[in-house]
N, C-alpha and C positions, 0 to 999 in steps of 0.2 A: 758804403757804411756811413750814416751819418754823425756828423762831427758834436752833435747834442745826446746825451743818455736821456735825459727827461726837462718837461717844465718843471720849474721849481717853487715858481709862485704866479699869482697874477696880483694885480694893484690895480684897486679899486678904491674913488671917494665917497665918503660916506658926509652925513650930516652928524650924528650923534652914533658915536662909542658906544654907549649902554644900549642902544633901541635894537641896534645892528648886531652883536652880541647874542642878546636874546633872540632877535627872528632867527637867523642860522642855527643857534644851537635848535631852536624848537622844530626845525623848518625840516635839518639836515642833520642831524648831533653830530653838530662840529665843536673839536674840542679847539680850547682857548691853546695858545702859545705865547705865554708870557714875553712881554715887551713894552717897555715904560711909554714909548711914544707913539705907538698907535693898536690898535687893534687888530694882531695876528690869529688867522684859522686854520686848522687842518680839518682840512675835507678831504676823508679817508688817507689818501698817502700825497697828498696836496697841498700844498699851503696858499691862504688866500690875506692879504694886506692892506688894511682898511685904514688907509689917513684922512685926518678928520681936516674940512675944507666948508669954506659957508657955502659954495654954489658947486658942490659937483658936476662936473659934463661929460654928458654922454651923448651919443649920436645913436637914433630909432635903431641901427643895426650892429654895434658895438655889443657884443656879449660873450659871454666865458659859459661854457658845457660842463656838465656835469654827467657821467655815466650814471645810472639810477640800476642797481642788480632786479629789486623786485618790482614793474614797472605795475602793475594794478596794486600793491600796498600804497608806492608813493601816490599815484593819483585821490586813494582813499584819504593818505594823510593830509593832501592839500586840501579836498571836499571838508574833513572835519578842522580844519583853522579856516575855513573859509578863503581860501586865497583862489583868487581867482587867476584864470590865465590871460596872459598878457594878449589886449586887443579883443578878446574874446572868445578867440581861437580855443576849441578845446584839442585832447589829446590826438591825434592824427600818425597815421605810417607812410612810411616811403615807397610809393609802388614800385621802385627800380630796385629795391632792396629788403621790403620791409623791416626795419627799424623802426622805431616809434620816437616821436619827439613831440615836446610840448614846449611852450617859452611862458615864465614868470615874471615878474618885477620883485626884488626886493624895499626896501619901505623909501631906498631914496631914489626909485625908478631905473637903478640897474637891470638890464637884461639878462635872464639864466636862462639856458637850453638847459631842456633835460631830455637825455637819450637813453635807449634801452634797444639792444640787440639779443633780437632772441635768437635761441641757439638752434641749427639747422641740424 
């Protein structure tokens, strides 16, 4: 049995508060979680933590998932904001599994999976 019930949050740096804010809620409807010093999200039953820093780091394979329920909505929702996918990669499956996954950047070049298992 493992000694963890769930992750609780992930911590991520951002450049600006407001911009970061906005793209997840547009991106994802993540609601806000009030907190004076930085910028807290719930993504679905998630919390995500956004401290503001002038040079965020990240390394090419550093990223945090997101499960995605309707996997052709979000791909439409990304095509109509225009976001593209990270590298250029578009959405692709896993032949050992098929699961679908795509990778994004958020606006201060954070890495997001996004995964989607269809039901067998």
């Amino acid at each position: 049995m493992s000694r963890v019930k769930t992750i609780h949050h992930v911590n991520v740096g951002i450049r600006d508060r407001e911009r970061t804010q906005a793209w997840y809620q547009q991106v994802f409807d993540a609601k806000v979680k009030p907190h004076p010093r930085m910028l807290q999200l719930y993504l679905g039953d998630s919390e995500i933590h956004f401290p503001e820093t002038p040079n965020p780091a990240y390394l090419k394979t550093n990223h945090f998932a997101v499960e995605v329920a309707d996997w052709e909505g979000m791909i439409a929702h990304l095509a109509a904001l225009d976001i593209p996918f990270d590298d250029g990669l578009g959405p692709q499956t896993r032949d050992y599994d098929g699961h679908h996954f795509a990778y994004i950047r958020d606006p201060d070049g954070n890495l997001i999976e996004l995964v989607h298992y269809p039901s067998t």
